[in-house]
C-alpha positions as CSV (number, residue, x, y, z in Angstrom):
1,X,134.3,98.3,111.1
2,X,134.1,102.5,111.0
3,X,131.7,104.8,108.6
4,X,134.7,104.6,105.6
5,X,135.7,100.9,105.4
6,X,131.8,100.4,105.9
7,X,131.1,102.8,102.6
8,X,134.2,101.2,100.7
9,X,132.8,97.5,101.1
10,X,129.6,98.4,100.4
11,X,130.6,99.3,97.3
12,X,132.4,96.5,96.6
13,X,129.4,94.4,97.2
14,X,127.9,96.7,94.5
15,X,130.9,96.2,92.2
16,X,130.6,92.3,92.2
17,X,126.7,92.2,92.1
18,X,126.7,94.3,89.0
19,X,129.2,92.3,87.8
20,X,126.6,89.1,88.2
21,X,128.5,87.7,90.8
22,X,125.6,87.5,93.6
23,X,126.5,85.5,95.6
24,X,130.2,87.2,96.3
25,X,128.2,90.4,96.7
26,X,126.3,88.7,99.5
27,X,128.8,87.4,101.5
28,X,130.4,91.3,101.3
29,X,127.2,92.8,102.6
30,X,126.6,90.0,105.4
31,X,130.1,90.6,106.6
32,X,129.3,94.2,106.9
33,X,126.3,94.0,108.3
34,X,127.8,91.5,111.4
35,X,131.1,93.5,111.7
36,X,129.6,97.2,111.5
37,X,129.1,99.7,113.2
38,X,127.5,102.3,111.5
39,X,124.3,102.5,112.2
40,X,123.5,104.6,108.6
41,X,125.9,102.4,106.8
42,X,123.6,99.2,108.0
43,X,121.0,101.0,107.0
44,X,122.1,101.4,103.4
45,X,123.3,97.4,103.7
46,X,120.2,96.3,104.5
47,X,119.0,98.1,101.2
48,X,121.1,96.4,99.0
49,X,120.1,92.5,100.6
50,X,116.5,93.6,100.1
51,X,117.2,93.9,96.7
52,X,119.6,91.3,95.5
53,X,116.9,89.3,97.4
54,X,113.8,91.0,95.5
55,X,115.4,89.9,92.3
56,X,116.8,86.2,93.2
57,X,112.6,85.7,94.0
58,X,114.2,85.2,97.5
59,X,111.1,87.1,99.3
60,X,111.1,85.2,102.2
61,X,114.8,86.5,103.0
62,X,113.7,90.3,101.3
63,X,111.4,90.2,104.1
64,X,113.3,89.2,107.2
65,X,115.8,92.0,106.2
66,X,113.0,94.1,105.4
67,X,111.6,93.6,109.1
68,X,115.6,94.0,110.4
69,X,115.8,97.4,108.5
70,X,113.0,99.2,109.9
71,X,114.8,98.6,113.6
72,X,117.7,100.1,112.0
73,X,115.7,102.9,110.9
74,X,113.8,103.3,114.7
75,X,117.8,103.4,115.9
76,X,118.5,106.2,113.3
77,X,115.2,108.4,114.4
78,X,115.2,109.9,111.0
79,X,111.6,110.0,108.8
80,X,113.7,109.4,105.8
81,X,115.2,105.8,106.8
82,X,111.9,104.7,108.4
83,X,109.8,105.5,105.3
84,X,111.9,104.0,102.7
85,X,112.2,100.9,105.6
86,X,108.3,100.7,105.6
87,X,107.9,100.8,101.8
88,X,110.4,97.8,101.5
89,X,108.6,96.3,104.2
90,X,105.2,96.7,101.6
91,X,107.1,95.5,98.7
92,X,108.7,92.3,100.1
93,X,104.4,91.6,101.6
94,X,103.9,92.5,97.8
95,X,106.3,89.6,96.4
96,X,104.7,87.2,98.9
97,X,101.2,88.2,97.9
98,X,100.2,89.2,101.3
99,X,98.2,92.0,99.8
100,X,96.6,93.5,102.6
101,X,99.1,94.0,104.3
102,X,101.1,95.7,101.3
103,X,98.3,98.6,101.1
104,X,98.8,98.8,105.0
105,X,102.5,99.4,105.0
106,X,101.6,101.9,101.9
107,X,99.5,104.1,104.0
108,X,101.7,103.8,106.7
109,X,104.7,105.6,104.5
110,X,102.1,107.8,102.8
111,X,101.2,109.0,106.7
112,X,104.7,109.6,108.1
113,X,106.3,111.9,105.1
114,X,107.5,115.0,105.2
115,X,110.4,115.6,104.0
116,X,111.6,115.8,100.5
117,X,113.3,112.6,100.2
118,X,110.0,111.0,101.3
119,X,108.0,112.4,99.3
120,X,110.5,111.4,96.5
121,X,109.3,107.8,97.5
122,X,105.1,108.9,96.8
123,X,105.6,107.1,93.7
124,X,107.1,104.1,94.6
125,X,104.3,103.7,97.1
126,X,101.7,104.3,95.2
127,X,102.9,101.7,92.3
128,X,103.1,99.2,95.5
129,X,99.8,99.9,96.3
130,X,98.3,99.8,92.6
131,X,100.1,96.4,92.2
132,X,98.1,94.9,95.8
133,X,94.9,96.3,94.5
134,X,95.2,94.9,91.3
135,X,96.3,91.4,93.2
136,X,93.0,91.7,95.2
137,X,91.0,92.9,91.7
138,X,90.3,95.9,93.1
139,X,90.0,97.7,89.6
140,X,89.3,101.2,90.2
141,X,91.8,102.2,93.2
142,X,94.4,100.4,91.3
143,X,93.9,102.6,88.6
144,X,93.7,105.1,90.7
145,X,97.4,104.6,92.4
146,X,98.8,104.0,89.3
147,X,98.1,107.2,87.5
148,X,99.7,108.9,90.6
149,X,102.5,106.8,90.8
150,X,102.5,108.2,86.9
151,X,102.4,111.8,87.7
152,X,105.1,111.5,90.5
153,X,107.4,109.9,87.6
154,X,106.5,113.2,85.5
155,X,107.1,115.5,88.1
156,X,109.9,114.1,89.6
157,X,111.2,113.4,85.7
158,X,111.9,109.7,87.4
159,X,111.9,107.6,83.9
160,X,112.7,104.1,85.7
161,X,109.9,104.7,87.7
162,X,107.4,105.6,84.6
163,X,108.9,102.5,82.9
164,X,108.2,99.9,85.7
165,X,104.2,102.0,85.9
166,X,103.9,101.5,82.5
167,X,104.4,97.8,83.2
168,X,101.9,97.8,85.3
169,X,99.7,99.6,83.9
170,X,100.0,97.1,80.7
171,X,99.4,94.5,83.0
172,X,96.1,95.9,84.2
173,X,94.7,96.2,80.8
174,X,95.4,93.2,79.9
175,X,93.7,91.9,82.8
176,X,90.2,93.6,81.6
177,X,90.8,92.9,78.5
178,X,91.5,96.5,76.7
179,X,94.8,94.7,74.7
180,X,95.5,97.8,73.0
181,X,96.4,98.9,75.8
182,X,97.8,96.2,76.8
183,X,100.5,96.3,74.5
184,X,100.5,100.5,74.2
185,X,101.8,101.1,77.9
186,X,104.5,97.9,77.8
187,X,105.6,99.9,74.3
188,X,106.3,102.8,75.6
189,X,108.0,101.4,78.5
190,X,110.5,100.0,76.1
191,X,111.1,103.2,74.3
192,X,112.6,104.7,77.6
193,X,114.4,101.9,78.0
194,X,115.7,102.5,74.4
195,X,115.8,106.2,74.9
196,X,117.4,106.6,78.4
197,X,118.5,103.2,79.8
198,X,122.1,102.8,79.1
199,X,123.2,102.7,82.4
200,X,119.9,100.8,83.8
201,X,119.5,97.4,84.8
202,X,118.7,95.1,81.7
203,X,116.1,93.9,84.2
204,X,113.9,96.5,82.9
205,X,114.7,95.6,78.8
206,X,113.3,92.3,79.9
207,X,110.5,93.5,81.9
208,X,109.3,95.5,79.3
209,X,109.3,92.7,76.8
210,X,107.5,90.5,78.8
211,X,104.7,92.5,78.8
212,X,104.9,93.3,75.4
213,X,104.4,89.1,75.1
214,X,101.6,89.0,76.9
215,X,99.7,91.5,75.2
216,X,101.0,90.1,71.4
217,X,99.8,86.5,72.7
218,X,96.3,87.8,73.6
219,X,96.0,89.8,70.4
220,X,96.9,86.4,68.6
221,X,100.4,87.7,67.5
222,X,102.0,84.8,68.4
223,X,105.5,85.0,66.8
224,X,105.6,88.9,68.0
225,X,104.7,87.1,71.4
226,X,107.6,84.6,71.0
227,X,110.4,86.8,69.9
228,X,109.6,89.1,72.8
229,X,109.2,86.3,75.2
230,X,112.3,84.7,74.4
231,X,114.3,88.2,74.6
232,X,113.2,87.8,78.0
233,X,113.8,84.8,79.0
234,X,117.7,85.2,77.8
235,X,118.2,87.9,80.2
236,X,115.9,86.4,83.1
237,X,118.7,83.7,82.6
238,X,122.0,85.5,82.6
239,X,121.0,87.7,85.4
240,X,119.2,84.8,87.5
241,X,116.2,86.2,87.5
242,X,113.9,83.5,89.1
243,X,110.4,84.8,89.4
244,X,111.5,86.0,85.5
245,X,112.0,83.5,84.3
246,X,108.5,81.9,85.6
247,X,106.6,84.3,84.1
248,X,108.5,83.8,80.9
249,X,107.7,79.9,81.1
250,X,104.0,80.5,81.8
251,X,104.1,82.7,78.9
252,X,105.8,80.3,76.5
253,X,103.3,77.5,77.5
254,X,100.2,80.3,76.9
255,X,101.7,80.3,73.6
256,X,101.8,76.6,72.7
257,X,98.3,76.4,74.0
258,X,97.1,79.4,71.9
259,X,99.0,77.0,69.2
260,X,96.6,74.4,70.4
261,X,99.8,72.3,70.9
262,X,99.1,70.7,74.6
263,X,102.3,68.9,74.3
264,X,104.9,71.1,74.0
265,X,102.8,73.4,76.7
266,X,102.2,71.2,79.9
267,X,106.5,71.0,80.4
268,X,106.7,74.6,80.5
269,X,103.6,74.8,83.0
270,X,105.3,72.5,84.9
271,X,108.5,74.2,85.1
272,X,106.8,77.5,85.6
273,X,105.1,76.5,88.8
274,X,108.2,74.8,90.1
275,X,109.7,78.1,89.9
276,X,106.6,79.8,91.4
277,X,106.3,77.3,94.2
278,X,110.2,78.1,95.3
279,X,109.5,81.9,95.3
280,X,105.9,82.4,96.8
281,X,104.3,83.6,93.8
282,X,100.8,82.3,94.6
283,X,99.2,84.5,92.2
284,X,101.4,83.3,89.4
285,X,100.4,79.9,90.8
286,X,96.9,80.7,89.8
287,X,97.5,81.6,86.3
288,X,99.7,78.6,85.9
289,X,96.8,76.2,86.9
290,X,94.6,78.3,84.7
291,X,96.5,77.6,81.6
292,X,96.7,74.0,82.8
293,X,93.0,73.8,83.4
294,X,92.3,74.9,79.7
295,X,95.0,72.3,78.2
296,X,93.4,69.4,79.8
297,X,89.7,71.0,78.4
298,X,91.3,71.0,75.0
299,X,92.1,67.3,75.5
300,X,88.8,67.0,76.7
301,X,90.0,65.9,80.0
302,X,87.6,67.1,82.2
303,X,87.9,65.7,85.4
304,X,91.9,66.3,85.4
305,X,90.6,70.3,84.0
306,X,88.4,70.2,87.5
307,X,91.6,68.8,89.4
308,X,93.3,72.0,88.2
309,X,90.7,74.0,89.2
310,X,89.9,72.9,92.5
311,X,93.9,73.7,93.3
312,X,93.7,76.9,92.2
313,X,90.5,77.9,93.8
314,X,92.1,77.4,96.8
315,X,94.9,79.6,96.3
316,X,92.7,82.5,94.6
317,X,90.4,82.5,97.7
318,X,93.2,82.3,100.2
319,X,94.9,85.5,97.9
320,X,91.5,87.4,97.4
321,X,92.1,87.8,94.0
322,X,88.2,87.8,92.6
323,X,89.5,87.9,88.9
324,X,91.1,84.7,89.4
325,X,87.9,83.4,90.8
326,X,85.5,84.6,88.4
327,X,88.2,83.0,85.5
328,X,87.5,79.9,87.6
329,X,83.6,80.3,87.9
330,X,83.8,80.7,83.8
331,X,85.4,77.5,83.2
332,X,83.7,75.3,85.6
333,X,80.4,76.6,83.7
334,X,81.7,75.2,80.4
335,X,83.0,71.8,82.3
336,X,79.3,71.2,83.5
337,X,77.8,72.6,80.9
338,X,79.3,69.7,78.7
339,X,78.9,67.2,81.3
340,X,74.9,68.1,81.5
341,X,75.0,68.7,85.2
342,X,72.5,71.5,85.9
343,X,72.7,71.8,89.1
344,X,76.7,72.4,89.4
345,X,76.2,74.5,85.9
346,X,73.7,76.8,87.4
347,X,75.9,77.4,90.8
348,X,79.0,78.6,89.1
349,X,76.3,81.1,86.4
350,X,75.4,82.4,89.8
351,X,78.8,82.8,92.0
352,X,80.3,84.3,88.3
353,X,77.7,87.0,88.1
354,X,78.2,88.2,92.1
355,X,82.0,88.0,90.9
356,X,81.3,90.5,88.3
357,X,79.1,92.6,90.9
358,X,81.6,92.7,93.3
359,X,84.5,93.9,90.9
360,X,81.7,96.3,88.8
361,X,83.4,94.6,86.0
362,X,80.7,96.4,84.0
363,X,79.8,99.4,82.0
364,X,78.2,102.0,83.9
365,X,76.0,103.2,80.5
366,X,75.2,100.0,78.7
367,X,75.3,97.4,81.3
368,X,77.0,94.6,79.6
369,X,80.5,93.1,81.2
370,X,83.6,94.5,80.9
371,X,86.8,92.1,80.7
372,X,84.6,89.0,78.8
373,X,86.5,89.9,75.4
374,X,88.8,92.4,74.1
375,X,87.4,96.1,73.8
376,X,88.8,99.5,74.1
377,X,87.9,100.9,77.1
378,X,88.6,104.6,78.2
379,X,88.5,105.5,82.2
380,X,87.1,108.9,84.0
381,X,88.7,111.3,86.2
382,X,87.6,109.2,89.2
383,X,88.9,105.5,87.4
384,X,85.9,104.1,86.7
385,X,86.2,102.9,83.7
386,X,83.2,102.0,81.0
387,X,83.3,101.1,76.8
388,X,85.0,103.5,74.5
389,X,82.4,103.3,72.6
390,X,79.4,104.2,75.1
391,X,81.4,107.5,76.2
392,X,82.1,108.4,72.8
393,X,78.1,107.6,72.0
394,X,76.5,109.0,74.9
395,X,78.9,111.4,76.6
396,X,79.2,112.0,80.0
397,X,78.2,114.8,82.7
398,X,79.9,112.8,85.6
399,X,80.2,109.3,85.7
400,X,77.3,107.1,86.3
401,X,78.8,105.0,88.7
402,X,80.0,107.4,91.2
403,X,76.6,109.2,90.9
404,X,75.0,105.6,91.9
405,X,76.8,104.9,94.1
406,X,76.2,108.3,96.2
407,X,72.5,107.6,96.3
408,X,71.8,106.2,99.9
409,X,69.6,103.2,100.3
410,X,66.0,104.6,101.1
411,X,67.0,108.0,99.9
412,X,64.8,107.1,96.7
């Protein structure tokens, strides 16, 4: 197969996958990439497998084609092809929730560039890399990658890219608990989908509303929550969009438990971590378990609630996600709290609070935990971030954390 009838039947491929026929698009690319041989026209293959795949919540197949493209690239000798190989070598580790060695690959392409065209791509690592820290609950250098994965969207005037930050960005408030933000950066992620979407993907419609039903949920909007969720879901579903259409069943069955009804909510958990199990979501995994934890509480179930959390303890240690953990420490302390066993009680009080060390899930000025309940918080130059409320009272010459944290052991 030459350069030409490669080109033409890789767009076919496109043709029918836009089209929503996948699996015809697949068997177009896979024919090309057997019968080929052009080594750029591979190349560009291999990019379109990595994505049907990304979206399907295939990840274990992103990846092999992932690890196949960067060869490709090697073969091509071209910075370009070997830096957008690397990046979708960190996304499909991303998707797979091998976090480490996302922010590897990250620094890898962030090393290698050059060229305009990969430096084009600075965005697209650095949202990568925000996402792994943020899986790892590293706060502050999440923050930190995703405000420059922000300003290479404004510079580059890349409004997909802004709109899938903003996501993320909504996710990581919600996370700490800021919900006004929470629901602020998902908003505005919808209005460019409104404004300049037309000939995006409707995956990004549905992205943006899921967001948006998380943060309603936490804020107690619950219908809000369920219109949005549901929007959601009804794409997820005509465009096969697995991992999707977990998130949208976790967030459904958050709902009915913010509803209080149990019920209707343990199906949806269930079907949500069927979906997560297929994929490799382990984080989702977490937050599934979670919510199953807190419906058995309500029940007042507790040994089934400490089932629940035993599972996911697991998983959140084997992920390094500390957030997850500290959730975890929280609710244990309630189980044994109720139970009366001290000893158990006061173990989970103390593995909560080195939690919270370890993430400085705290404000620099007044001391007192950030990310226990909902408050507007407001972040400095270098992303620490601290109350709204204590900048605004006390002001700032420098943040207090970065000055601490400069002050060598013994130099006092």
């Amino acid at each position: 197969m030459g350069q030409d009838q490669t080109k033409q039947q890789i767009e076919k491929g496109l043709h029918l996958y836009q089209s929503n026929r996948t699996e015809k698009a697949l068997q177009v690319w896979m024919r090309v990439l057997e019968k080929s041989a052009d080594p750029a026209g591979r190349f560009r293959v291999l990019g379109c497998l990595i994505t049907a795949h990304a979206e399907m919540g295939r990840y274990k197949d992103m990846l092999k084609f992932a690890v196949v493209q960067i060869d490709a690239a090697r073969e091509l000798e071209d910075p370009d092809y070997l830096t957008e190989s690397y990046l979708n070598l960190a996304r499909s580790n991303e998707k797979l929730c091998e976090f480490q060695k996302t922010i590897s690959y990250c620094k890898t392409c962030l090393n290698m560039q050059g060229t305009a065209v990969s430096l084009q791509l600075n965005g697209q690592v650095s949202l990568s890399m925000g996402n792994a820290f943020l899986g790892l609950s590293i706060f502050q250098k999440a923050l930190e990658c995703f405000e420059k994965a922000l300003r290479y969207a404004h510079n580059n005037d890349d409004k997909m890219l802004e709109c899938r930050v903003c996501c993320s960005l909504g996710n990581f408030y919600a996370q700490i608990k800021d919900y006004e933000k929470a629901l602020f950066f998902p908003c505005k992620a919808a209005e460019l989908v409104n404004d300049y979407g037309k000939g995006w993907s409707l995956k990004y419609r549905a992205m943006s509303q899921y967001h948006m039903a998380v943060a309603y949920r936490k804020l107690g909007r619950l219908a809000d929550a369920m219109d949005c969720c549901e929007e959601s879901m009804k794409i997820a579903l005509q465009h096969g969009d697995r991992p999707l259409q977990a998130l949208c069943l976790l967030c459904f069955a958050d709902i009915h438990r913010s509803r209080k009804d149990v019920q209707t909510a343990f199906p949806r958990y269930d079907s949500s971590m069927s979906i997560m199990t297929e994929i490799g979501n382990r984080l989702g995994l977490v937050q599934v378990l979670l919510g199953v934890t807190k419906c058995w509480m309500i029940q007042k179930e507790l040994d089934k609630a400490l089932e629940s959390i035993e599972k996911a303890q697991e998983l959140a240690e084997g992920l390094g996600n500390k957030l997850g953990l500290l959730k975890l420490h929280c609710l244990c302390e309630r189980i044994y709290r109720t139970k009366g066993q001290q000893r158990e009680l006061r173990d989970h009080v103390v593995k909560f609070h080195e939690c919270v060390e370890e993430m400085e899930l705290y404000c620099g000025m007044c001391g007192e935990s950030i990310g226990e309940k909902n408050n507007q918080l407001q972040a400095l130059p270098c992303s620490h971030f601290f109350h709204f409320k204590c900048l605004q009272t006390n002001g700032t010459r420098g943040c207090p954390n970065c000055r601490r944290l400069s002050v060598k052991p013994g130099y006092v």
